[in-house]
PATOR-657766 format. One record per residue (C-alpha): residue in three letters; x, y, z; residue number from 1. Coordinates in pm, whole numbers, plus 32768, in hexadecimal, padded with zeros to 4 digits. Example, Ala and Ser with C-alpha at 12.3 -4.5 7.8 and 13.67 -1.06 7.14 Angstrom:
BEGIN
ALA, 84CE, 7E3E, 830C, 1;
SER, 8557, 7F96, 82CA, 2;
% end
This chain:
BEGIN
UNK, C3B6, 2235, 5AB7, 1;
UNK, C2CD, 211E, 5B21, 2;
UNK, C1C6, 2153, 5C79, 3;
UNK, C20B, 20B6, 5D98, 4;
UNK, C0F2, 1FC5, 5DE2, 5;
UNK, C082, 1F7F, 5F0B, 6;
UNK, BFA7, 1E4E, 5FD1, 7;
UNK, BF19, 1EC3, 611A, 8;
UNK, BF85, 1E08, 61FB, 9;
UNK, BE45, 1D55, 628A, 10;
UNK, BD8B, 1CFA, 6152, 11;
UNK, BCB7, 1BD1, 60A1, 12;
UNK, BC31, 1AA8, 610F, 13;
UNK, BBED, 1A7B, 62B8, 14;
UNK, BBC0, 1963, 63A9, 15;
UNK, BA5B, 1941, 6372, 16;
UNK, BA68, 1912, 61D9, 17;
UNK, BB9D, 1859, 61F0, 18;
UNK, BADC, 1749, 62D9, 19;
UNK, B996, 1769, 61E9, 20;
UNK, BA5A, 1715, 60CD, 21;
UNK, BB2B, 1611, 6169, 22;
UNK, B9B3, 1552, 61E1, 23;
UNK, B91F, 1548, 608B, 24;
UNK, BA4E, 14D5, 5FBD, 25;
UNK, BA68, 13CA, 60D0, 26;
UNK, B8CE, 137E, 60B1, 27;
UNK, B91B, 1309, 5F54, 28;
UNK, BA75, 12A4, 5F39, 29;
UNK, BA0A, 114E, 5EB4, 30;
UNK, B96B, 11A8, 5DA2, 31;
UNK, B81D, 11F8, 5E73, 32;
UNK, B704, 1306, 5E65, 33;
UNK, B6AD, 1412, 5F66, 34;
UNK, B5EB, 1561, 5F25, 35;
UNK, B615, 16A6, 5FF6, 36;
UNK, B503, 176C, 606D, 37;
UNK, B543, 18A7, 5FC0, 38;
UNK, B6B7, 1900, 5F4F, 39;
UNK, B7A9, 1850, 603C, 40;
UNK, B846, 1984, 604C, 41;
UNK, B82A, 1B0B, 5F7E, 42;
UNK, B91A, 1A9B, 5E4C, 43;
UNK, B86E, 1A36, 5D28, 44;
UNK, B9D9, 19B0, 5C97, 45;
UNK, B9EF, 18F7, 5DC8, 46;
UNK, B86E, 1872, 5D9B, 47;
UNK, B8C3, 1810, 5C36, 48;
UNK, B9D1, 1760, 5C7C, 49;
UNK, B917, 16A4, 5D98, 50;
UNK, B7FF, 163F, 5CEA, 51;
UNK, B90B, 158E, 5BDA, 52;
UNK, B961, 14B0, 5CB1, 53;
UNK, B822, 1460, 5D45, 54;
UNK, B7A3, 1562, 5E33, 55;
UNK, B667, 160B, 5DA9, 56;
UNK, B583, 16E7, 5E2C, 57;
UNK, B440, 16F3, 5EAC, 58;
UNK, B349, 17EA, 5F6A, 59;
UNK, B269, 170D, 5FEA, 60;
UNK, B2A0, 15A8, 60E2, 61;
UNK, B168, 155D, 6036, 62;
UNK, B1FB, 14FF, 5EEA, 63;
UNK, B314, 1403, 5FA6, 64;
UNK, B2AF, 128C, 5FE8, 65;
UNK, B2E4, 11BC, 611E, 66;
UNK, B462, 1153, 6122, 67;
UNK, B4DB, 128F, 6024, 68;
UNK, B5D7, 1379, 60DF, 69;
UNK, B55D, 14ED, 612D, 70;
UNK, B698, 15DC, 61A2, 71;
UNK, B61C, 1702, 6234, 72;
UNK, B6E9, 1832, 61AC, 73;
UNK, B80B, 1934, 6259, 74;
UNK, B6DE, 1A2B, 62CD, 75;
UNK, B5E0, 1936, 635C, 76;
UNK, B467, 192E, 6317, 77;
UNK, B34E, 1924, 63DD, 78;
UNK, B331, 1832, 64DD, 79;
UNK, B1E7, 178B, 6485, 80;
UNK, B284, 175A, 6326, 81;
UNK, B384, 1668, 63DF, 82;
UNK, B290, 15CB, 64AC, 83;
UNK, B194, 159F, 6378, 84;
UNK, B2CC, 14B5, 62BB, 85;
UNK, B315, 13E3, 63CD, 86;
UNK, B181, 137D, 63EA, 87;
UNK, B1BD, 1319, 6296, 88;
UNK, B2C6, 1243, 62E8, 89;
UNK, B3D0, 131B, 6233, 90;
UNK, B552, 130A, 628F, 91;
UNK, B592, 1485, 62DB, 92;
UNK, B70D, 14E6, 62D8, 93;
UNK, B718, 1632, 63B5, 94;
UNK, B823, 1722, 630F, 95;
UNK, B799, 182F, 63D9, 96;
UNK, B8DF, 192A, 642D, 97;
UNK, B902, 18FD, 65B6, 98;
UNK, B902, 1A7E, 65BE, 99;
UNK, B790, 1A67, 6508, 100;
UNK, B71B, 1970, 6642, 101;
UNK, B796, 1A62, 6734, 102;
UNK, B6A0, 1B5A, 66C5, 103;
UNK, B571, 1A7F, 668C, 104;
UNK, B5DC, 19F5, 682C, 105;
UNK, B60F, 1B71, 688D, 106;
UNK, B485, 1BA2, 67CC, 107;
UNK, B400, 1A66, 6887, 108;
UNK, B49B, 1AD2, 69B9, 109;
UNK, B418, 1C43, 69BD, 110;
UNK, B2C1, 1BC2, 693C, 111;
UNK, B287, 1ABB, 6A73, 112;
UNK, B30A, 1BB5, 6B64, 113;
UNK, B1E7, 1CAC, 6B02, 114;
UNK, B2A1, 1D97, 6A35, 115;
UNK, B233, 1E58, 691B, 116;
UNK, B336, 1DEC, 67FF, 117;
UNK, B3ED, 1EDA, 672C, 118;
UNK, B49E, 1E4A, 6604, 119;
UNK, B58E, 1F37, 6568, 120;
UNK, B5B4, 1EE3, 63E8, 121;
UNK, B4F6, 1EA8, 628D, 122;
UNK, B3BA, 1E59, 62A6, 123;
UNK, B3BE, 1D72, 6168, 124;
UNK, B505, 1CBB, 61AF, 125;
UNK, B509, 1B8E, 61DE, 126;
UNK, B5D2, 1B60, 632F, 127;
UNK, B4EF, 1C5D, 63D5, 128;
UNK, B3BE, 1BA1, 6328, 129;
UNK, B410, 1A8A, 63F2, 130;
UNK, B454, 1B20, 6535, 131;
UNK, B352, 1BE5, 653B, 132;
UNK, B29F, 1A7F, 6544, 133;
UNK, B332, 1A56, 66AB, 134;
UNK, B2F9, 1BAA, 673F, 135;
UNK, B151, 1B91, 67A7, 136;
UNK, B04A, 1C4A, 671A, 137;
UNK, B07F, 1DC0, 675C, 138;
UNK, B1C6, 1DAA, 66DF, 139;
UNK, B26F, 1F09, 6617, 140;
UNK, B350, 1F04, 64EA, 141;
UNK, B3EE, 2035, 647F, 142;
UNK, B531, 20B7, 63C9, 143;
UNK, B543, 2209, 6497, 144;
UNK, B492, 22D6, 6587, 145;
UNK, B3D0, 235E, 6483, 146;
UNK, B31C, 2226, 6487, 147;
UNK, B2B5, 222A, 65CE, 148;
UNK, B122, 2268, 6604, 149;
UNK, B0FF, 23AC, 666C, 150;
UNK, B01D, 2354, 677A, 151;
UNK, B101, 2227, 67E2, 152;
UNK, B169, 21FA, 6957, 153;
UNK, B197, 20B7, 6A2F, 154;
UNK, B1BE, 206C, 6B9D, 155;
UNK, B2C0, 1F49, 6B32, 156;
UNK, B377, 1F68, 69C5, 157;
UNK, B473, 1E73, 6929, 158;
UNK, B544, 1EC8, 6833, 159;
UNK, B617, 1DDB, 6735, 160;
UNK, B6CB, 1E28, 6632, 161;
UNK, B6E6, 1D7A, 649C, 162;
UNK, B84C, 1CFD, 64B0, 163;
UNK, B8B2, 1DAC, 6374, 164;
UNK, B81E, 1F15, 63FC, 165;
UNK, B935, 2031, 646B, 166;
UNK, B98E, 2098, 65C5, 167;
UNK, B8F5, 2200, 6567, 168;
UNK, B7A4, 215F, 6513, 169;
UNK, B78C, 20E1, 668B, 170;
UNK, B811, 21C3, 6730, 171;
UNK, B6F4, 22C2, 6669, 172;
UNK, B5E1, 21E7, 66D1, 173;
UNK, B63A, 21D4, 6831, 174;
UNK, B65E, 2321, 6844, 175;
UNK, B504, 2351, 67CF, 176;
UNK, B45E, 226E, 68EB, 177;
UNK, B519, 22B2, 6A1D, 178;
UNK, B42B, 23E1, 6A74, 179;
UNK, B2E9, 22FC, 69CA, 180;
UNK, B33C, 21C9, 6ABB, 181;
UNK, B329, 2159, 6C2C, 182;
UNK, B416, 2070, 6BF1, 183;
UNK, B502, 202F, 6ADD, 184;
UNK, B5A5, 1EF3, 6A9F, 185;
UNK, B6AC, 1ED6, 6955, 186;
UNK, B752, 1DBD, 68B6, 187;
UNK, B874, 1E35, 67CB, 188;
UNK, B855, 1CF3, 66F0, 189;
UNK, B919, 1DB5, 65E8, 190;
UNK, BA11, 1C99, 6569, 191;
UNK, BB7E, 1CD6, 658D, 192;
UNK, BBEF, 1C7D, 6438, 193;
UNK, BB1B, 1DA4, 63E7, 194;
UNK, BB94, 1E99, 6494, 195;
UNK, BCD3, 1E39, 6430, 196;
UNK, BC8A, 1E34, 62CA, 197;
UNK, BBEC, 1F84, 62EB, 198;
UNK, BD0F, 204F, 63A7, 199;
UNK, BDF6, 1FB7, 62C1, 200;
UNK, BD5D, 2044, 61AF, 201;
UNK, BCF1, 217B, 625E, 202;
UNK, BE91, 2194, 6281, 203;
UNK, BEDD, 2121, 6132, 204;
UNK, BE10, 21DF, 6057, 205;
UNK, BE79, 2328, 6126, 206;
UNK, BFC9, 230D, 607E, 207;
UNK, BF53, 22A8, 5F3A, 208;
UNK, BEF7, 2357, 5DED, 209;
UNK, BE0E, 2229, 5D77, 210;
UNK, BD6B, 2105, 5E44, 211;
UNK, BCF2, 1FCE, 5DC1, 212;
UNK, BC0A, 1EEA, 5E7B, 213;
UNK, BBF3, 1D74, 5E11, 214;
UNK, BAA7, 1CBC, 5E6D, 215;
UNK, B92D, 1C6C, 5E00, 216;
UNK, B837, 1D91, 5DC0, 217;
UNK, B74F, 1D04, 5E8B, 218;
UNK, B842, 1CEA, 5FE7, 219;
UNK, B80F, 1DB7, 60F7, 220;
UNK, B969, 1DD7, 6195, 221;
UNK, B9FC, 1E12, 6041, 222;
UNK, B90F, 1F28, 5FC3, 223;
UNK, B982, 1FCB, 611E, 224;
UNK, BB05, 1FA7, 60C6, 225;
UNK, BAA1, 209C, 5F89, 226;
UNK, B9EB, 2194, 6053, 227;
UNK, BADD, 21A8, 615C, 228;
UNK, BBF3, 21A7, 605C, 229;
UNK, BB2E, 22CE, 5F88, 230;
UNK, BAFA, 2381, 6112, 231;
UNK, BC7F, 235A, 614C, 232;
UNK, BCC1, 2423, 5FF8, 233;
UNK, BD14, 2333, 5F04, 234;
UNK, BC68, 2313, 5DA3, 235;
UNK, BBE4, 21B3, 5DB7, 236;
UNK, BB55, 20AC, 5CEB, 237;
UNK, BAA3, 1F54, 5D6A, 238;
UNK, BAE3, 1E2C, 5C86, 239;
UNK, BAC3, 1CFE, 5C6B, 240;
UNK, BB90, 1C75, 5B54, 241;
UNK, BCE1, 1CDD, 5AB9, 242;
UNK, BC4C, 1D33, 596D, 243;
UNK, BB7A, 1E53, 5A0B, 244;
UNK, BC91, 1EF1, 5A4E, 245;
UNK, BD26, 2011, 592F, 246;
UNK, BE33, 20B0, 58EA, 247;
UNK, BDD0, 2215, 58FF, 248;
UNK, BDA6, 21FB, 5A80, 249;
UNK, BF03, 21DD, 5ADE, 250;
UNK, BF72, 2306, 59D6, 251;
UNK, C073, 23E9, 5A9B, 252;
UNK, C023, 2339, 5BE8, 253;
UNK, C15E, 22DD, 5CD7, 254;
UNK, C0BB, 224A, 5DE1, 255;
UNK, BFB6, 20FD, 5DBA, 256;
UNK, BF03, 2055, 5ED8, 257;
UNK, BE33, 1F16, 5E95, 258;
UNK, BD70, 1E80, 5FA3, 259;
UNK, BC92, 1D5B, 5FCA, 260;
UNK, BB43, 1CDE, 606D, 261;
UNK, BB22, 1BC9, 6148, 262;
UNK, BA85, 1AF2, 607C, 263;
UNK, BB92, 1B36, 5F73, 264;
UNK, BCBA, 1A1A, 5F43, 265;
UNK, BDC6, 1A5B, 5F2A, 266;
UNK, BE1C, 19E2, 5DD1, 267;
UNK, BD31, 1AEB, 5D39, 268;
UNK, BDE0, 1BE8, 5E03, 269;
UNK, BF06, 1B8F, 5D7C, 270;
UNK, BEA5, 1B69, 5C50, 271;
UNK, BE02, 1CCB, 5C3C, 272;
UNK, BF66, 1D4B, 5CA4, 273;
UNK, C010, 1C97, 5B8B, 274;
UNK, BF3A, 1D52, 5A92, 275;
UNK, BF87, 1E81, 5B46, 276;
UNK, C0FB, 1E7E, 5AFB, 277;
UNK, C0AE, 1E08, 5988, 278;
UNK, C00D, 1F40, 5934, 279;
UNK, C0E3, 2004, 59DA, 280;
UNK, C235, 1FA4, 5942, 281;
% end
């Protein structure tokens, strides 16, 4: 008998890349020419495809003349980068998710109000890159309380939070400063198509045998998906094309669960599902 498969029920693309995407196909709809600054968003299918019809990529405003089209990407980047594109008389297109903005305002808030900010997230990602730009020298990023100095204490802390990071993760870290702090302040900028896509597949993959989670190697929320899917109990497997998946993974399995990460349309995801019930029959 053929599994039952599965689609969580919040999964692939959000509000945020859905805008992003809509703002560079429109930036070149007439056969014109922008460039991102750094991948639009964490799909390199997505980036291909973009850059096919005209949206490249670049990592530096430097490279960009007066008049060419700069579209800042889903995570944000540092604020002087912004500033340094406009001096050069660049068009920037800001594609910047709203949720991203409402951490780098919760940063510049914090920061001007004299608190010590905490950023809770990867230190290399890009999002956190960038608001780290608006938080004031001082400023902390860490992924757990582990992180934390071991000397550290403040008379005023701020904490903010990477929007793709759990619940668990913030609620660990402010654990860990409530006895090192005067005062506390914390801004759960955790984005709410997140924590959707996470409990759904927190729920999902507890009743299945075998998750699969569509989406780039290289995206935050989607790596996440698999490790929540692999804590829930289910064997699991991040992809991000149909022909990675095989066969053998679905041998003597009932129940399938596929899942998807925000920056994953949903055209792939159903695509992945397709092959799914081809090598299954």
């Amino acid at each position: 008998m053929a599994p039952r498969i599965r689609i969580a029920r919040d999964a692939g693309v959000c509000y945020g890349v859905e805008r992003a995407l809509n703002l560079a196909q429109d930036a070149v709809k007439e056969g014109g020419q922008a460039s991102t600054l750094g991948p639009l968003i964490h799909n390199p299918r997505v980036v291909a495809e973009l850059e096919a019809c005209g949206v490249g990529v670049t990592d530096d405003p430097q490279t960009l003349s007066p008049g060419e089209t700069l579209i800042i990407r889903t995570h944000g980047v540092e604020a002087a980068l912004i500033e340094a594109a406009r001096q050069r008389d660049v068009e920037v297109i800001d594609a910047t998710c709203p949720y991203v903005r409402k951490v780098q305002q919760a940063a510049r808030t914090l920061s001007a109000e004299g608190y010590t900010v905490i950023i809770i997230g990867e230190p290399d990602h890009p999002e956190v890159i960038g608001v780290r730009s608006h938080a004031g020298d001082g400023a902390l990023v860490i992924s757990s309380p582990d992180d934390l100095p071991t000397d550290f204490s403040a008379r005023k802390a701020g904490v903010v939070v990477q929007t793709t990071q759990t619940l668990e993760a913030l609620q660990a870290v402010v654990a860990a400063l409530m006895p090192r702090c005067q005062e506390l302040r914390v801004y759960n900028t955790i984005c709410d198509a997140t924590s959707k896509r996470q409990e759904a597949a927190r729920e999902l993959a507890s009743d299945s045998e075998v998750m699969v989670v569509v989406g780039g190697q290289n995206s935050g929320n989607t790596t996440r998906l698999a490790e929540i899917s692999r804590g829930a109990g289910a064997r699991t497997y991040h992809i991000e094309r149909p022909e990675e998946l095989q066969a053998a993974w679905f041998d003597g399995v009932a129940h399938i669960g596929v899942t998807a990460g925000a920056s994953t349309p949903g055209e792939q995801l159903g695509a992945v599902v397709a092959r799914i019930e081809e090598l299954c029959l």
